[in-house]
PAKOLNU-417247 format. One record per residue (C-alpha): residue in one letter; x, y, z; chain; residue number from 1. Coordinates in pm, whole numbers, plus 50000, padded with zeros to 5 digits. Each point is the difference from the previous one (the first is absolute). Example, Ala and Ser with C-alpha at 12.3 -4.5 7.8 and 13.67 -1.06 7.14 Angstrom:
R resn     x     y     z chain resi
R    a 51230 49550 50780     A    1
R    s 50137 50344 49934     A    2
END
This chain:
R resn     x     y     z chain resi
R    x 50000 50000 50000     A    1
R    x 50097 50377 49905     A    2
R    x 50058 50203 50308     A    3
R    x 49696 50264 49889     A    4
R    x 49781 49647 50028     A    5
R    x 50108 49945 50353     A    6
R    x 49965 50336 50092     A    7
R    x 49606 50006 49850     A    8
R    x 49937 49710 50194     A    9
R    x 50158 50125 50292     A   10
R    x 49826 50353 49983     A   11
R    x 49655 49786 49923     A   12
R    x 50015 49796 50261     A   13
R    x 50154 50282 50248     A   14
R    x 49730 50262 49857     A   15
R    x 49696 49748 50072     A   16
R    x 50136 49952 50340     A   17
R    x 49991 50379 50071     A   18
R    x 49608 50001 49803     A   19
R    x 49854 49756 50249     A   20
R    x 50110 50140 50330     A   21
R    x 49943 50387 49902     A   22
R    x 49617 49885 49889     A   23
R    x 49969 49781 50335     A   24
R    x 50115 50327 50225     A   25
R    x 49724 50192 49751     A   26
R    x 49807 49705 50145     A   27
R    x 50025 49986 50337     A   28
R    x 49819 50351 50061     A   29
R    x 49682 49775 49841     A   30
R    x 50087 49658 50188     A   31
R    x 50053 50192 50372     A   32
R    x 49748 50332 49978     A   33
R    x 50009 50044 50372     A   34
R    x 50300 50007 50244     A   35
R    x 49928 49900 50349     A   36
R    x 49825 49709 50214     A   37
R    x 49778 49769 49835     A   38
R    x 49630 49928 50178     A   39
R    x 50064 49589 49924     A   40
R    x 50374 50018 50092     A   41
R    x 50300 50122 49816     A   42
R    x 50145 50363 49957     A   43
R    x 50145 50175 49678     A   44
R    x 50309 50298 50022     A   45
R    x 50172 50212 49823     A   46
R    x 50366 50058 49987     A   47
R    x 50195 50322 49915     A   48
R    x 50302 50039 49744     A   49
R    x 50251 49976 50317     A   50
R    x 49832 49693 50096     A   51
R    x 50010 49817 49676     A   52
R    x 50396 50127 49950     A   53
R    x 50082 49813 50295     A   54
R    x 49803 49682 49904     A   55
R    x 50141 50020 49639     A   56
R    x 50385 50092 50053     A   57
R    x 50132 49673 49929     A   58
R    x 49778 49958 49626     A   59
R    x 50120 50386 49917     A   60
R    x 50363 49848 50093     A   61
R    x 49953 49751 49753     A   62
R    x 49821 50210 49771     A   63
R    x 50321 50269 50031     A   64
R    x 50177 49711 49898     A   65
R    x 49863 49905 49701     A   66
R    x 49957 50327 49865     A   67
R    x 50362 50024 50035     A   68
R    x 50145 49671 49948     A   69
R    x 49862 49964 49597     A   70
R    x 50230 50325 49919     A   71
R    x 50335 49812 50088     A   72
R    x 49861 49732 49764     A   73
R    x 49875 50158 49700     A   74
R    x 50274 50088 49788     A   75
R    x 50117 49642 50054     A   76
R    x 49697 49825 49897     A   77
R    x 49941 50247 49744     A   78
R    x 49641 50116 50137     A   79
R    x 49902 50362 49876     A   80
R    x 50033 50267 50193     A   81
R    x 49629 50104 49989     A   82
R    x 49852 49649 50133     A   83
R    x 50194 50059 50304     A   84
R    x 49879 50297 50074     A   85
R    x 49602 49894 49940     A   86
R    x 50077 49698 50222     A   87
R    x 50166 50256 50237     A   88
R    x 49654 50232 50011     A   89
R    x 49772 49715 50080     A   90
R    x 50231 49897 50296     A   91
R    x 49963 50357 50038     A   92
R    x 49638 50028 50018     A   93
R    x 49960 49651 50199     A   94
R    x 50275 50139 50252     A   95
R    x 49748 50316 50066     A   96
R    x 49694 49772 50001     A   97
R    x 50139 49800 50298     A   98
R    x 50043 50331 50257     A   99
R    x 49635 50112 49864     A  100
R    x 49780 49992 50300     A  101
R    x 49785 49637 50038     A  102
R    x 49698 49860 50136     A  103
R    x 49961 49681 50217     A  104
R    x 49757 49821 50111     A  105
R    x 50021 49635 50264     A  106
R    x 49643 49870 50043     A  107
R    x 50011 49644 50153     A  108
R    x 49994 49796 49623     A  109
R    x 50305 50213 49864     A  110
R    x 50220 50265 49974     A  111
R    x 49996 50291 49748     A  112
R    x 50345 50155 49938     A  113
R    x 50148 50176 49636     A  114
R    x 49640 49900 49823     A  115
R    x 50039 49645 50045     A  116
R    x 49782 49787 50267     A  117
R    x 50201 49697 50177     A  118
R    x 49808 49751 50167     A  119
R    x 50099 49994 50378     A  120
R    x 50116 49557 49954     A  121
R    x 50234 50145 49734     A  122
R    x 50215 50237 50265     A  123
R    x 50222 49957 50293     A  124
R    x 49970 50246 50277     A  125
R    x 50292 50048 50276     A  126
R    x 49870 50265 50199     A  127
R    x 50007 50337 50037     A  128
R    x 50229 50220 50233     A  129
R    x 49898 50333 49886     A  130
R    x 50247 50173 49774     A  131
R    x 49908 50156 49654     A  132
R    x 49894 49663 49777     A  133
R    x 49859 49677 50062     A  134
R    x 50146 49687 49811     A  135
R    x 49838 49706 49918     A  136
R    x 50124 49735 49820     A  137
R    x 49826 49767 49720     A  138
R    x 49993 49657 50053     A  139
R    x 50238 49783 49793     A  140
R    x 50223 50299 49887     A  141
R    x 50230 49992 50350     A  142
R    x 50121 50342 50051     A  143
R    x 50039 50054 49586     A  144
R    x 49638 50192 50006     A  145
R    x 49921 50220 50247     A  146
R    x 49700 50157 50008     A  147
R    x 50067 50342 50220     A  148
R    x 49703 50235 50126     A  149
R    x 49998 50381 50035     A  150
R    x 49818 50272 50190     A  151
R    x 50055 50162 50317     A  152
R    x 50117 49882 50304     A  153
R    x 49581 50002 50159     A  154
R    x 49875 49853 49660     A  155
R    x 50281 49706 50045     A  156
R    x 49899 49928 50378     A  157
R    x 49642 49993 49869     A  158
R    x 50047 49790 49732     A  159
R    x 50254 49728 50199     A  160
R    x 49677 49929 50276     A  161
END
């Protein structure tokens, strides 16, 4: 294959990526109207920029990296300039999507978090000990897919009971 192939399927693949999780944050405003406690159970939250920073700072490390790490490549693979840089703007614009405030929801069937519901029998919880995230872990992944939540430091407490 040509590089300009690889980097089409690359920039497909990367761009469809960014699609689906900036229409399910357009989402969640429709899938969680109301923030608070639920009259069967449950609550729903709302985190702020800072929050979600926190929660994200490893993914925008990695996403710092691979913005970067394609320019020391390039030249060498012989991959045009200007597919770099359009790979480089949707890492861009997924980077900013992951600090944009989110909602959450727990009601006692699943959790809500990034757009996506996760059925409770599908996480691993460890606690909470206050601090500004809560981690859980899905089942079967070990610790290669954790599943961090965001919000305030009241919102958490709430949420972890």
């Amino acid at each position: 294959m040509q590089a300009d192939q690889i980097a089409i399927i690359v920039i497909a693949m990367t761009a469809s990526i960014v699609v689906v999780d900036g229409w399910k944050l357009y989402r969640v405003q429709q899938d969680i109207p109301n923030l608070g406690s639920f009259a069967n159970g449950g609550m729903a939250w709302q985190s702020q920029a800072s929050q979600e920073l926190v929660r994200n700072i490893t993914m925008l490390g990695a996403i710092i990296i691979m913005i970067i790490a394609p320019w020391f490549l390039a030249e060498r693979s012989g991959t045009a300039t200007h597919w770099v840089l359009i790979f480089d703007a949707l890492l861009a614009i997924h980077g900013f999507w992951l600090v944009l405030p989110k909602r959450y929801a727990i009601t006692k069937d699943s959790l809500w978090v990034d757009g996506f519901s996760v059925d409770w029998n599908r996480l691993w919880w460890s606690g909470y000990a206050g601090g500004s995230s809560i981690t859980l872990q899905r089942k079967g992944w070990w610790r290669l897919a954790p599943l961090p939540l965001g919000g305030s430091e009241e919102d958490l407490a709430a949420a972890a009971l």
